[in-house]
C-alpha positions in Angstrom: 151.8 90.0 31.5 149.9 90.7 28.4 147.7 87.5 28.7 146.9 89.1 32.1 145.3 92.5 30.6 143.6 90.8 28.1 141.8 88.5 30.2 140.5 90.9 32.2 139.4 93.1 29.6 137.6 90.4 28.0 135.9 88.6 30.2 135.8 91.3 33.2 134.9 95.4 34.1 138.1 95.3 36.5 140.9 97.6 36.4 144.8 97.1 36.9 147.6 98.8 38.9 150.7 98.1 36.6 154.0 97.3 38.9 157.5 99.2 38.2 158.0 99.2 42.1 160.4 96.2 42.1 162.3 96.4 39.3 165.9 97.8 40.1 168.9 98.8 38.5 170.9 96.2 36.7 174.3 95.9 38.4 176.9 96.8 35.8 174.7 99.5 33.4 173.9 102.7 34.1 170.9 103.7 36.3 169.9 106.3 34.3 170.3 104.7 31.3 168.8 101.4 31.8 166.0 102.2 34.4 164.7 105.4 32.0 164.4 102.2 29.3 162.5 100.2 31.7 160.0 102.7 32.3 159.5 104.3 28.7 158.6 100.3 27.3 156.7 99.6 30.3 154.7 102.9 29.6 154.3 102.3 25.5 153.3 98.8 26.2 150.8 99.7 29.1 149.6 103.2 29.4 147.0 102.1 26.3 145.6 99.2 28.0 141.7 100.2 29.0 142.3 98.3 32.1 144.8 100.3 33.7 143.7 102.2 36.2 147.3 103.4 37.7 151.0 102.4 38.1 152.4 100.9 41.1 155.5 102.9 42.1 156.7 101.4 45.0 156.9 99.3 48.1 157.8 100.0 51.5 161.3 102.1 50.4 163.6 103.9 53.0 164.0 107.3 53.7 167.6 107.2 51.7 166.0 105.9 48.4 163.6 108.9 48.6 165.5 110.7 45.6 165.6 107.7 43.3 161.9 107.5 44.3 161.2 111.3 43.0 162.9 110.4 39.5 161.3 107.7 38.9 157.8 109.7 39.6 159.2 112.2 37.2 160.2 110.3 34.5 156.4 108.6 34.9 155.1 111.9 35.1 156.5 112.9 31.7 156.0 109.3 29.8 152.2 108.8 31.0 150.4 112.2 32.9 147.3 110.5 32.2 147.1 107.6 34.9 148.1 108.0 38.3 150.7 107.0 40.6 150.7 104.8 44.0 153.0 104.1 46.6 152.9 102.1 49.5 154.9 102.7 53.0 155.1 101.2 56.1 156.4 104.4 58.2 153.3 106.6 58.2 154.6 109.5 60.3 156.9 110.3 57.5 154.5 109.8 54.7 155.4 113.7 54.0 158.7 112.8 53.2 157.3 110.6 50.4 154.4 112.8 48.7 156.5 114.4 45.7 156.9 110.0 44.9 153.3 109.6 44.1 149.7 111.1 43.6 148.1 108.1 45.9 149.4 107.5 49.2 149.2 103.9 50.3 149.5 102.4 53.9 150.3 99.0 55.1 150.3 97.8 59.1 149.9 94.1 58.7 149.1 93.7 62.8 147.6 90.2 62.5 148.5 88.1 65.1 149.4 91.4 67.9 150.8 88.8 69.9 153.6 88.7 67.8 153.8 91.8 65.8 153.1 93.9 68.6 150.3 95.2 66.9 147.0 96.2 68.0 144.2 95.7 65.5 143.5 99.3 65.7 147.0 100.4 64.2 145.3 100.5 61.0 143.1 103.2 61.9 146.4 105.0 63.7 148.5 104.2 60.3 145.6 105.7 58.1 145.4 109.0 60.5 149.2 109.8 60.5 149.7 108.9 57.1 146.3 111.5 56.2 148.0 113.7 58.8 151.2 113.9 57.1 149.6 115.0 53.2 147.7 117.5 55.1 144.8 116.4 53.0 146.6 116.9 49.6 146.4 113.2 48.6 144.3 110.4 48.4 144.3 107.4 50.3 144.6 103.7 49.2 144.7 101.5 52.8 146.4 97.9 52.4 144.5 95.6 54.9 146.2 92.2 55.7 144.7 89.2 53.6 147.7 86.9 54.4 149.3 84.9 57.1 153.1 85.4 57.6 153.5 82.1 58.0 152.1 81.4 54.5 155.3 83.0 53.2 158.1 81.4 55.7 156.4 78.5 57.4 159.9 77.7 59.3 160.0 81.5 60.7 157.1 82.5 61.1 155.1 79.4 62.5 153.6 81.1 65.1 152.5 84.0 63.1 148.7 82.9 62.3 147.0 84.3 59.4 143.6 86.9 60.4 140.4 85.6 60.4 137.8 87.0 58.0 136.4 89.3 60.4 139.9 91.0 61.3 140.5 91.6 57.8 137.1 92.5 57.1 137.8 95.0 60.2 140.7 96.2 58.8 139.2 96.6 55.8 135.8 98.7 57.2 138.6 100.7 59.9 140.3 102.2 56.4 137.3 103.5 55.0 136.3 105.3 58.3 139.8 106.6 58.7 139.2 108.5 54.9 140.6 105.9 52.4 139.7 106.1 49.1 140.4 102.6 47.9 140.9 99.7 49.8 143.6 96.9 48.3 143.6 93.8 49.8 147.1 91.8 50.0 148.0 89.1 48.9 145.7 87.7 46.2 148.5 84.8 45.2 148.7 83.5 48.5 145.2 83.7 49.8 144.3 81.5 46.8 146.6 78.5 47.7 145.4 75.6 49.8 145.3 76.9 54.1 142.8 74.4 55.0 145.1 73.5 57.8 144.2 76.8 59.3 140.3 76.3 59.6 139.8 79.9 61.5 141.9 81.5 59.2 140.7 84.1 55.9 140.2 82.6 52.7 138.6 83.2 49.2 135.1 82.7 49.9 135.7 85.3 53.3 137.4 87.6 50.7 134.8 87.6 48.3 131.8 88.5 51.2 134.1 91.3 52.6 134.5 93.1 48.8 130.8 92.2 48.2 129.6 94.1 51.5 131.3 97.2 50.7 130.8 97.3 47.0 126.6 97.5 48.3 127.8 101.0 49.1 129.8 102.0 45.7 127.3 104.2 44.7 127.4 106.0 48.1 130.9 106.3 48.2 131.6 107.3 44.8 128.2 109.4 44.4 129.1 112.9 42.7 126.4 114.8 44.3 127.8 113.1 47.9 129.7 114.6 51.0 131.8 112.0 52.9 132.9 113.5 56.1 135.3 112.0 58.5 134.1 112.3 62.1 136.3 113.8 64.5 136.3 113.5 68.2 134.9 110.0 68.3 135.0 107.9 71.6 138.2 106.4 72.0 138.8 102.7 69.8 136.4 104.1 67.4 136.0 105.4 63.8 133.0 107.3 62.3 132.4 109.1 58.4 129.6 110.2 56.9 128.2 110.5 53.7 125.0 112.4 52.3 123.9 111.1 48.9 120.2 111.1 47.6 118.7 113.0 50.5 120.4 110.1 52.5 123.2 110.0 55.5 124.8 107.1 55.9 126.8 106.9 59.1 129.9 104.2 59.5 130.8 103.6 62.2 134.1 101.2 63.4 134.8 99.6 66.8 138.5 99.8 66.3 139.2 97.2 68.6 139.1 93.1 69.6 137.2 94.3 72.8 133.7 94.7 73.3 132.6 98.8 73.9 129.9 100.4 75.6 127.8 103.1 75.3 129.3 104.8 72.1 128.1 108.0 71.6 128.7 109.3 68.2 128.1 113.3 67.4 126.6 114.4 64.1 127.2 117.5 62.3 123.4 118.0 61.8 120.3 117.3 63.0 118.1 114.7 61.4 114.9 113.5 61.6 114.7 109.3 61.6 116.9 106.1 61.6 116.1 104.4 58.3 117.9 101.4 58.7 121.1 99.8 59.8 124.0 97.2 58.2 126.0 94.9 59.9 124.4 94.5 63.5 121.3 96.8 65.7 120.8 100.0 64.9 121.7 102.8 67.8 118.8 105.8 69.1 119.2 108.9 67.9 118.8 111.3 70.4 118.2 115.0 70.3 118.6 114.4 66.0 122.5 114.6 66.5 123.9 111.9 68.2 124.1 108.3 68.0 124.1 105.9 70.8 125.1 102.5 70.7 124.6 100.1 73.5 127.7 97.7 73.1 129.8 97.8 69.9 130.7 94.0 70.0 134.6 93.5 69.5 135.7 93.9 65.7 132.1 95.6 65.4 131.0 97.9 62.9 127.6 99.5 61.6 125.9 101.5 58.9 123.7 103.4 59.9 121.1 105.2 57.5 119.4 108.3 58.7 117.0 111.3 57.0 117.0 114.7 57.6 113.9 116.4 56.5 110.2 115.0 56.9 108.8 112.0 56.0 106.0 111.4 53.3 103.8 113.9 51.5 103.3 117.2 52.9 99.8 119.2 52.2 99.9 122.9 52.6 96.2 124.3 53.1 95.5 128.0 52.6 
């Protein structure tokens, strides 16, 4: 994988999360023996790369492997304190079973196509909120929207399993970051650069690419030190809301969590404010009473930024 770190570092500003999640014991050795190995020449090789940003720890595990889960964090722990860990589940609920197994918690849901997962579109928003819900706020959030069809993996069982469509996983993607996410990882990056052009509807590289370049418009908002992000509670039902104040400026997101259309959405600020600036992404809502947003229709898969000011506008002349 070397070849892989020092591409990137050469030609790129990107950062890595280094995988131990899938690597196992070797049947016939000692676990203890050969797994500590593993992970202390992984770490000398790796933990000095600039382009490692954290390590991967592991991948929708049980319950039972829960305490080969905590030695492994402990063994990363002690090798490499200075890069954090990740690990992604499938069973949110319990995601307080898994906290001593990592520093970032990481959800997948993978609903795409509901008719045959059973899945609405909204689970992610569900999956992010119990997994939150289960750190009690402790740990940060790393959401895993779907960029893959599962019948890109196993054509013969999974025919009827079409991949999403830009817009769901640019949905899923927008749904994460108004549930609290921190980070947003898109699977799978191998497959969704193979050839799908038999699925004309379905996600591919150029959707990908618009969908990180819309939300990276807003790095500096989300990652602004003098910022608050808040997540909204008590939204309207199918919808997600957070806020963040950066600059003297509130930018409200707000998610239509679902593939139906909604009507008047009401959305409840913390504060007053004076003005709509601006909004991303579709019309802007009135602002009524200087607290509440009001959207006419959210159209299905909808979302909007909204941009807002709370104190007056222009110069202000004080005479005596």
């Amino acid at each position: 994988t070397d070849y892989v770190y020092d591409w990137v570092e050469a030609n790129t500003d990107l950062k890595v999360v280094c995988s131990v999640a899938n690597h196992d014991e070797v049947p016939g050795e000692d676990y203890e023996v050969t797994m500590r190995r593993y992970f202390e020449e992984t770490v000398d090789e790796m933990a000095k790369r600039p382009s490692l940003i954290a390590w991967y720890m592991s991948d929708e595990r049980s319950l039972f492997e829960i305490p080969t889960l905590v030695r492994r964090a402990g063994w990363m722990k002690e090798l490499d304190p200075d890069h954090p860990m990740w690990g992604v589940i499938d069973n949110p609920t319990k995601s307080q079973h898994y906290a001593p197994t990592f520093d970032i918690l990481g959800v997948d849901s993978y609903p795409v196509p509901s008719d045959r997962t059973g899945k609405a579109i909204g689970t992610v928003l569900a999956d992010a909120r119990a997994g939150l819900a289960g750190m009690h706020g402790t740990e940060p959030l790393w959401m895993v929207p779907q960029a893959f069809g599962w019948n890109w993996f196993n054509p013969g069982q999974y025919a009827a399993y079409r991949a999403p469509t830009t817009a769901e996983t640019e949905q899923m993607a927008w749904q994460s970051i108004a549930a609290g996410a921190n980070g947003v990882v898109f699977y799978s990056y191998t497959e969704l650069k193979k050839d799908h052009s038999d699925e004309p509807d379905a996600l591919d590289w150029d959707g990908m690419t618009k969908i990180v370049s819309d939300i990276r418009k807003y790095e500096n908002v989300f990652t602004a030190g003098d910022g608050d992000s808040v997540v909204l509670s008590g939204t309207p039902a199918g919808t997600a809301a957070r806020l963040w104040t950066t600059g003297g400026v509130t930018y409200v997101l707000v998610v239509n969590c679902t593939d139906g259309e909604l009507s008047d959405v009401e959305i409840a600020l913390p504060e007053e404010h004076r003005r709509i600036l601006g909004c991303d992404f579709g019309s802007a809502p009135a602002l009524t009473n200087g607290n509440r947003l009001v959207f006419g229709t959210l159209e299905p898969l909808g979302f909007r930024m909204v941009r807002l000011r709370k104190g007056p506008e222009g110069l202000v002349l004080i005479f005596r």
